[in-house]
C-alpha positions as CSV (number, residue, x, y, z in Angstrom):
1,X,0.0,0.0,0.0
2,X,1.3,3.1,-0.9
3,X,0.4,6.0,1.9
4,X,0.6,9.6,0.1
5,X,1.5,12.6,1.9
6,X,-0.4,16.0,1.0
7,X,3.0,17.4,-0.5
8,X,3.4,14.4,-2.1
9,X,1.2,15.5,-5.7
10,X,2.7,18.7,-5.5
11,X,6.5,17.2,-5.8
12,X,5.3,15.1,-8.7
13,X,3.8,18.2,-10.4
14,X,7.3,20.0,-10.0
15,X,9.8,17.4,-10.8
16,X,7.2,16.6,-14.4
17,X,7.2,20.1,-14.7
18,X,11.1,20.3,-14.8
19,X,10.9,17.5,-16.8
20,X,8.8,19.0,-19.4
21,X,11.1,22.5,-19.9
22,X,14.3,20.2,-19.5
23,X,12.9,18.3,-22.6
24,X,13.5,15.0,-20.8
25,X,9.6,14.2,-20.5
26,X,7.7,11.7,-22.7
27,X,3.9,10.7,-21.9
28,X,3.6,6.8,-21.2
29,X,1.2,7.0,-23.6
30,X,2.9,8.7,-26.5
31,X,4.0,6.6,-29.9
32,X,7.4,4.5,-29.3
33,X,9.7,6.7,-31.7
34,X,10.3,4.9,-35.1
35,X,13.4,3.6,-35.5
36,X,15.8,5.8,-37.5
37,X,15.9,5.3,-40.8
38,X,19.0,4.1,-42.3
39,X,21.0,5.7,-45.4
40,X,20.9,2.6,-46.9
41,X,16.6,2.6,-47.0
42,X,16.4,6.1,-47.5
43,X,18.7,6.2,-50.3
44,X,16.8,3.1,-52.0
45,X,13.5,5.3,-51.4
46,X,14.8,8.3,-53.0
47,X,15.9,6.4,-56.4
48,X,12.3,4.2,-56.5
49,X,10.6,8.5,-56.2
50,X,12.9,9.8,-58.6
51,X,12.1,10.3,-62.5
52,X,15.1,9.2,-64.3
53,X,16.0,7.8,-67.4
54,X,16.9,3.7,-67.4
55,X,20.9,5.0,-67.6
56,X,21.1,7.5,-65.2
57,X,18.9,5.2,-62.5
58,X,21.5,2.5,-63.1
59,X,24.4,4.8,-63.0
60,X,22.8,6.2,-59.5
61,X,22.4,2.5,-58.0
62,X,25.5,1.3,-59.0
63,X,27.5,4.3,-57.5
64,X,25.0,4.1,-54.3
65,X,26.1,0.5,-54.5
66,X,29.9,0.5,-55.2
67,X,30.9,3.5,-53.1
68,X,28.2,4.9,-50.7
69,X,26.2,2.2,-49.3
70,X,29.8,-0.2,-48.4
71,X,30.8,2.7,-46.3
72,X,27.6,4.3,-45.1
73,X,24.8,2.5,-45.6
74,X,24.1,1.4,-42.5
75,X,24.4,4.8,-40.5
76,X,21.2,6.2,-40.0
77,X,20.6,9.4,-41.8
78,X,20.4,11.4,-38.6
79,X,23.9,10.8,-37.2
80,X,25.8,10.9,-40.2
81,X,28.3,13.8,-39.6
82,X,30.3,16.3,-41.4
83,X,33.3,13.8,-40.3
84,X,32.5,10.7,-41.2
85,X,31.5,12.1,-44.3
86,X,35.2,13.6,-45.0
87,X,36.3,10.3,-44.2
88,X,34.5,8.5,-46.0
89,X,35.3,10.6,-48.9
90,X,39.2,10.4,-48.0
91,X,38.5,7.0,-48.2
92,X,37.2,7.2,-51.9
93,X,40.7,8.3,-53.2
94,X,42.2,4.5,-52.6
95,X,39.6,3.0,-54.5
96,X,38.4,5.5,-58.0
97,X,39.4,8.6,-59.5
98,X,38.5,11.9,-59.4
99,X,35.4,12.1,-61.9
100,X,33.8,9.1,-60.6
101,X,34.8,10.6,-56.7
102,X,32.9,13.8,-57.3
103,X,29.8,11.8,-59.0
104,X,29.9,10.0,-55.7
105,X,30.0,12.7,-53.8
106,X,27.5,14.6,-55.8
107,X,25.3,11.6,-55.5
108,X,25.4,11.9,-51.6
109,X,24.9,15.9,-51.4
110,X,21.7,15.1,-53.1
111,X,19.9,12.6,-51.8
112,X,20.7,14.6,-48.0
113,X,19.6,17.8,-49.4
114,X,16.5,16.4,-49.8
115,X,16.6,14.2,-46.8
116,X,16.8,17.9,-45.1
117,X,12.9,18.4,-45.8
118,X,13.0,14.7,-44.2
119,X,15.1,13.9,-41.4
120,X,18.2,16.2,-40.8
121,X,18.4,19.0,-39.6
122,X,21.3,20.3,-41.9
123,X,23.4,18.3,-44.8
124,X,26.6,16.5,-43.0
125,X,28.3,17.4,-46.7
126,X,30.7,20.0,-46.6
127,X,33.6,18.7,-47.9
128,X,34.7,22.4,-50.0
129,X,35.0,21.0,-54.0
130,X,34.1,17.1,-53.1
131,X,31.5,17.9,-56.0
132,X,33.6,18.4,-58.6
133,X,36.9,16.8,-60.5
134,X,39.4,18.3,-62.2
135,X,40.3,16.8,-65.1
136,X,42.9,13.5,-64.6
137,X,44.5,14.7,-68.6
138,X,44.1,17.5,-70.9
139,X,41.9,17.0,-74.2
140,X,43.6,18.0,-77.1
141,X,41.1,18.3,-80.1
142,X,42.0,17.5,-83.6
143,X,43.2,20.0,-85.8
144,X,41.6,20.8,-88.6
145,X,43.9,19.2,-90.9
146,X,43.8,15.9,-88.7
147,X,39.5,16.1,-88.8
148,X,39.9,16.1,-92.6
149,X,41.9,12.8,-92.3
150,X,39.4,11.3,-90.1
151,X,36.8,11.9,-92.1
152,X,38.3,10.8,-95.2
153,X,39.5,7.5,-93.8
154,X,35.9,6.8,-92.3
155,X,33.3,5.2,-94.4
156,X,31.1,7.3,-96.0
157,X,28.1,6.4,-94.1
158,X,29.8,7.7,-90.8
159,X,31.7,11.1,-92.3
160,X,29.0,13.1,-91.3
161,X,28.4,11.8,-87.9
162,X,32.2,12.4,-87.4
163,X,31.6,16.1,-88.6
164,X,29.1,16.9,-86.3
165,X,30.5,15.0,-83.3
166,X,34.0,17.3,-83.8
167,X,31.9,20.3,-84.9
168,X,29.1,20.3,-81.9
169,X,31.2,18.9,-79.3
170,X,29.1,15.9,-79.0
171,X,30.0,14.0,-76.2
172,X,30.6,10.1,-76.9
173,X,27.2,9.2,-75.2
174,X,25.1,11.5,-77.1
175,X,26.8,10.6,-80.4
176,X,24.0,8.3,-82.9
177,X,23.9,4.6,-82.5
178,X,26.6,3.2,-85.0
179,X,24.9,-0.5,-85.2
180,X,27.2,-2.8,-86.4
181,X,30.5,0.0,-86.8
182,X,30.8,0.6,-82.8
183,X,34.3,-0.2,-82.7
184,X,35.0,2.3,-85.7
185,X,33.2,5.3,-83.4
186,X,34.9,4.1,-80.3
187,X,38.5,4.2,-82.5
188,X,37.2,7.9,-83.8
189,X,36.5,9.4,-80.7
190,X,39.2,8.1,-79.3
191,X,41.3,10.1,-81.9
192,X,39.0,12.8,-81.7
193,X,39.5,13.1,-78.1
194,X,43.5,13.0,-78.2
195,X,44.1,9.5,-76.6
């Protein structure tokens, strides 16, 4: 039997009270919190939102797959940290190169900005340039006089293909499909390119 004192409900009240400014206070009746969601599930969630072309969602899930998720996919999204995200990052330069570092990073940046409307309270990436590569060799383009030999060694179904790819700047993705002459492209743009 519990024997209550007059005071007694007026100590409870205080000690709940400086419980409740403290912020230490939860009702026994209020919602167990849900258990924080991982990078790893809120990464997969953001791809399955996203409208993306077939490419660019395989390009996404295999750099989520092969660089992020390894290293962070099982922290949840509200403890990663400015620091483990510059470490993971340092950690990147062992294992790829620049451009495919930056997409990595990029990657990241994106899906916690919009984790921000989410679950954080600020994006943990801060890493000053992590976004962006500079290039691992200078592109030389062909000369005019070396375009003209390209072309005129090309069959004549692809000369005009080879004109406009030199002449626009078309990058090697964008570049029509060649069918059945893919390794003659691949050999032009790799002259093009200065390889």
């Amino acid at each position: 039997m519990v024997m209550m004192t007059e005071t007694a409900p007026d100590a409870w009240l205080r000690q709940v009270s400086g419980d409740i400014q403290a912020g230490r206070w939860a009702s026994r009746n209020a919602p167990k919190p849900a258990k924080p969601v991982t990078l790893r599930a809120y990464a997969d969630a953001w791809l399955a939102e996203r409208e993306l072309s077939p490419s660019t969602r395989r390009l996404y899930r295999v750099t989520l797959d092969t660089q992020v998720l390894p290293a962070l996919g099982d922290v949840p999204v509200t403890q990663l940290s400015p620091s483990a995200v510059r470490k993971w990052h340092a950690s990147l330069m062992q294992s790829t190169g620049p451009t495919q570092r930056a997409h990595a990073y990029s990657l990241l940046r994106t899906i916690l900005n919009t984790a921000l409307a989410d679950e954080i309270p600020a994006n943990p990436c801060r890493v000053r340039g992590a976004g962006q590569a500079k290039r691992a060799r200078q592109i030389k383009p062909a000369s005019v006089a070396e375009l003209e030999a390209l072309v005129q060694a090309m069959p004549e179904r692809y000369r005009l293909m080879v004109l406009l790819a030199a002449w626009c700047a078309l990058r090697f993705g964008v570049w029509p499909s060649c069918g059945a002459g893919t390794s003659t492209c691949a050999t032009v743009w790799s002259m093009s390119a200065g390889a």
